[in-house]
C-alpha positions in Angstrom: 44.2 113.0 28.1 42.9 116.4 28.6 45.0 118.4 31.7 41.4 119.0 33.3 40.7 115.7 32.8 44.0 114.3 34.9 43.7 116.4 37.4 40.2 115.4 38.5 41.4 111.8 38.4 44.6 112.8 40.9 41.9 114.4 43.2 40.0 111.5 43.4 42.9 109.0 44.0 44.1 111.4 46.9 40.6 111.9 48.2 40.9 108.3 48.3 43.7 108.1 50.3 43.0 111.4 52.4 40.6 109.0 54.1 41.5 105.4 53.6 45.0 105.3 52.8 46.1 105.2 56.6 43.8 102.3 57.4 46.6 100.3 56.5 47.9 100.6 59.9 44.7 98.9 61.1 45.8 95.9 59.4 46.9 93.2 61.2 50.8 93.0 60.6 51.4 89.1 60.5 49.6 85.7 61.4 50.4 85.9 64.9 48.5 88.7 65.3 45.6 86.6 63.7 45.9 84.3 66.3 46.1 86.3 69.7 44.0 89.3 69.9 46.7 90.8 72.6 50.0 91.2 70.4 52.2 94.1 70.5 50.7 95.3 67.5 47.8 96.3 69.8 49.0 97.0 72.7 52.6 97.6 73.3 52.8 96.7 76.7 52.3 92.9 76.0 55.6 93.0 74.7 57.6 90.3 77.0 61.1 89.1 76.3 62.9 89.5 79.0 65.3 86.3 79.6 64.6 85.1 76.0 67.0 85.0 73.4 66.3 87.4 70.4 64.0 86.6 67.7 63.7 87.6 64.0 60.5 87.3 61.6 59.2 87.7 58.4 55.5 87.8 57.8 53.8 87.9 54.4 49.7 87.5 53.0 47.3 89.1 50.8 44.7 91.5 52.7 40.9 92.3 51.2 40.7 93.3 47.9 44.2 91.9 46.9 46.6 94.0 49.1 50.2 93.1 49.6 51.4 92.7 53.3 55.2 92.6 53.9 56.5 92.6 57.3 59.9 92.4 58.9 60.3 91.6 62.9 62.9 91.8 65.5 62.3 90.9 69.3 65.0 91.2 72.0 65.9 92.3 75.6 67.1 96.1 75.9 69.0 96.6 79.3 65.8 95.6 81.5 63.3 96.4 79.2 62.1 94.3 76.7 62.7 95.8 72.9 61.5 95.4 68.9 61.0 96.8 65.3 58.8 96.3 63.1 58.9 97.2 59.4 56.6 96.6 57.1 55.0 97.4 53.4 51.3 97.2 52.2 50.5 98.2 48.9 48.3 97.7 46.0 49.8 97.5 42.2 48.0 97.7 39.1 45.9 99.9 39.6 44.1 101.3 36.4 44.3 104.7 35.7 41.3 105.7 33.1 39.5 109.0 31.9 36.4 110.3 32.2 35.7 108.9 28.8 34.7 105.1 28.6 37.9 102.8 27.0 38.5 99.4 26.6 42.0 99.6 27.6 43.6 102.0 30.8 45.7 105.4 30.1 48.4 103.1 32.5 48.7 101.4 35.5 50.2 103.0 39.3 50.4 101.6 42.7 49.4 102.9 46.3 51.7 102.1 49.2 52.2 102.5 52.8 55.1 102.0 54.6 56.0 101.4 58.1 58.7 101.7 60.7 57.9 100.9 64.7 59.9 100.8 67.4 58.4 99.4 70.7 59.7 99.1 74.1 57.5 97.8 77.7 58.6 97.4 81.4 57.1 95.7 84.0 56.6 97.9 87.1 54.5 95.5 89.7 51.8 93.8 88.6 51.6 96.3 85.7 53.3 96.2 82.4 53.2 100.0 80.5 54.2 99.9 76.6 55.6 102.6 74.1 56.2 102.5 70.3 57.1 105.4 67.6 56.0 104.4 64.4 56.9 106.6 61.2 54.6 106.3 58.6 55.2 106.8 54.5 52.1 107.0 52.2 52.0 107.2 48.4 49.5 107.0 45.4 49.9 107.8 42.1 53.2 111.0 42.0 51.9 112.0 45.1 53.2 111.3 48.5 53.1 112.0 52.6 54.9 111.3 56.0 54.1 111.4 59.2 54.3 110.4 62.7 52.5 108.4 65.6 52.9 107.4 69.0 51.6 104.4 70.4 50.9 103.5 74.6 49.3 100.6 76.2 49.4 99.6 79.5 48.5 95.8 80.9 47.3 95.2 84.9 47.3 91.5 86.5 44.7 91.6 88.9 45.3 87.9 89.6 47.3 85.0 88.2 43.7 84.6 86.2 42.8 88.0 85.3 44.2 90.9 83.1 43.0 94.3 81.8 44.7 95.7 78.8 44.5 99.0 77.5 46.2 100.9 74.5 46.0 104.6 72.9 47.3 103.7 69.1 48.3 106.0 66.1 48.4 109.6 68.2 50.3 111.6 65.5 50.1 113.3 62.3 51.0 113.3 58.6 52.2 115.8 56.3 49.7 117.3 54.0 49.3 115.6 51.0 48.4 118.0 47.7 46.4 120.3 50.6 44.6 118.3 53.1 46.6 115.8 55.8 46.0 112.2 55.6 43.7 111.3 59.0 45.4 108.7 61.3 42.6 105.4 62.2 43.4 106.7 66.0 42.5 103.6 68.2 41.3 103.1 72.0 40.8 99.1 72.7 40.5 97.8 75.9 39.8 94.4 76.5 39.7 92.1 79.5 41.6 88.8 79.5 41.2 85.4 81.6 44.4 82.9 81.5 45.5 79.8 83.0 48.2 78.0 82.2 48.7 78.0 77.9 45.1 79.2 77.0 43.3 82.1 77.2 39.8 84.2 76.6 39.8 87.4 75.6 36.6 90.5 75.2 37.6 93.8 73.8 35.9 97.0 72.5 37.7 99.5 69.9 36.8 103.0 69.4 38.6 104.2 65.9 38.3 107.7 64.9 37.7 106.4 61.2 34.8 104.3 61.7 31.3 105.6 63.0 30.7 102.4 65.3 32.4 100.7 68.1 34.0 96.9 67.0 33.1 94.8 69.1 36.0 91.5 69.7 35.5 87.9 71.2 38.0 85.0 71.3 40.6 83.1 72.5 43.9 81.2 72.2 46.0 78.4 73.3 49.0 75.7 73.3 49.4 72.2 72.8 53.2 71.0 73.2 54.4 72.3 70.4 51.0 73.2 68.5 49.6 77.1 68.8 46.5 78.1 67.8 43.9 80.1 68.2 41.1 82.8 66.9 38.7 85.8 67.4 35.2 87.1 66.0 35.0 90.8 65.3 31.8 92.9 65.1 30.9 96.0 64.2 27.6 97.6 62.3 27.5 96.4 59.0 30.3 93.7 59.2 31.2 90.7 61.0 34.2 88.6 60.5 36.4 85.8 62.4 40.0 85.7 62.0 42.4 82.6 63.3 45.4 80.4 62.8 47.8 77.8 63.6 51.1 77.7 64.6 54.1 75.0 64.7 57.4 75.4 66.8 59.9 73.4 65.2 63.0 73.8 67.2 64.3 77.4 66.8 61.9 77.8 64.0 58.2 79.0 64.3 56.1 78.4 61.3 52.7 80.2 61.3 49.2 80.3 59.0 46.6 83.2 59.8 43.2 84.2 57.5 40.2 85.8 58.0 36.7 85.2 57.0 33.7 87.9 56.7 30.8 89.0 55.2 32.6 92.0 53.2 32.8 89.8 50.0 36.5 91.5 49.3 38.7 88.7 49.4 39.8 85.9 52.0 43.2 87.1 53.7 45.8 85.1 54.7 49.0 85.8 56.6 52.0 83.0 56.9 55.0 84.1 59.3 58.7 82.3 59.8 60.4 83.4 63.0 63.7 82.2 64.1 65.1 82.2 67.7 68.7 83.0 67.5 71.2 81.3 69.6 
């Protein structure tokens, strides 16, 4: 393959990646977060295990278009705080590398990956619950690679035993510059107002992302039934619409639990399945 050739294929790929590649951290990191719109992945502050015992989890599903998602979990009570990690892979194999020239068969194959680390922490301070997490952040397609940084904050208030307003600042960092541009971060502002009583809730949010041109618009809810969890949420933005769901089983010290999502992007159906186990 011609050297000119190559190089305008590598420019592509990291073009590619200059402005989709870090969209992986706008996918949803397991089934649970399928299921309840307010997770930790969204808003740190909802973090709440004080008085519980610790928890570990393992999440794993195929995202649009046939991406890989791998995730690790741990949840536990830091001193008076309430603590986790979160790592987690999502990547894309296989990936035919071709000329310029049409040919029945690919010059090779190569992958693109991301790779996460997270560490989150909340307190409750009155009737308001503030959030912090550090996420480092790995990217890498084809020989070429970049890291990076983020901070995330979120911050929940309980008006009332009924009503809560959530709020979260996500991916506020920076990445190392990959050949010579920096990757750009899907920075996120959601804030969504929440009505609960007793096991179920309802849910509205909005979501500015510095990556998308519209606002995403969210609806939904989520509940329990003894030992049954379930729940879902319709998202909509201009030019897609999608609802994403679950269920969940506790069985003892284990938690079993099936997430998807359907839309009108025609890239796949996604589904998430997590195992979590309450340690004694």
């Amino acid at each position: 393959m011609p050297s000119h050739s190559k190089l305008i294929l590598i420019s592509v790929f990291v073009s590619q990646v200059l402005f989709a590649g870090t969209q992986f951290l706008s996918i949803p990191a397991s089934a649970y977060d399928l299921i309840y719109f307010n997770s930790p992945w969204r808003n740190p502050a909802v973090l709440n295990h004080i008085n519980k015992v610790p928890e570990l989890g393992l999440a794993y599903g195929n995202w649009l278009a046939g991406i890989q998602n791998v995730g690790f979990k741990w949840r536990g009570q830091v001193g008076q705080n309430s603590g986790g990690l979160d790592l987690r892979y999502v990547g894309l194999s296989d990936i035919e590398l071709r000329s310029n020239t049409p040919t029945s068969k690919p010059l090779g194959y190569y992958s693109a990956y991301g790779i996460s680390a997270r560490g989150i922490t909340s307190r409750e301070i009155g009737a308001i619950k503030f959030g912090l997490a550090l996420q480092l952040i790995k990217l890498e397609i084809y020989q070429e690679s970049a890291n990076g940084f983020a901070f995330d904050f979120g911050a929940t208030w309980s008006v009332n035993e009924y009503f809560k307003f959530n709020i979260s600042a996500l991916n506020l960092g920076r990445m190392n510059k990959l050949q010579t541009s920096s990757p750009k971060l899907p920075k996120r502002l959601i804030s969504s107002v929440s009505f609960e009583q007793k096991s179920s809730s309802l849910i509205f949010g909005i979501e500015s992302n510095s990556l998308l041109n519209n606002m995403v618009y969210y609806a939904g809810g989520n509940s329990q039934y003894k030992n049954l969890i379930f729940g879902g949420t319709a998202t909509m933005t201009k030019g897609m619409k999608s609802i994403s769901g679950g269920i969940g089983f506790l069985l003892g010290i284990y938690t079993i639990t099936y997430g998807f999502q359907w839309g009108d992007h025609h890239l796949g159906r996604p589904q998430m399945l997590d195992i979590s186990i309450r340690l004694p």
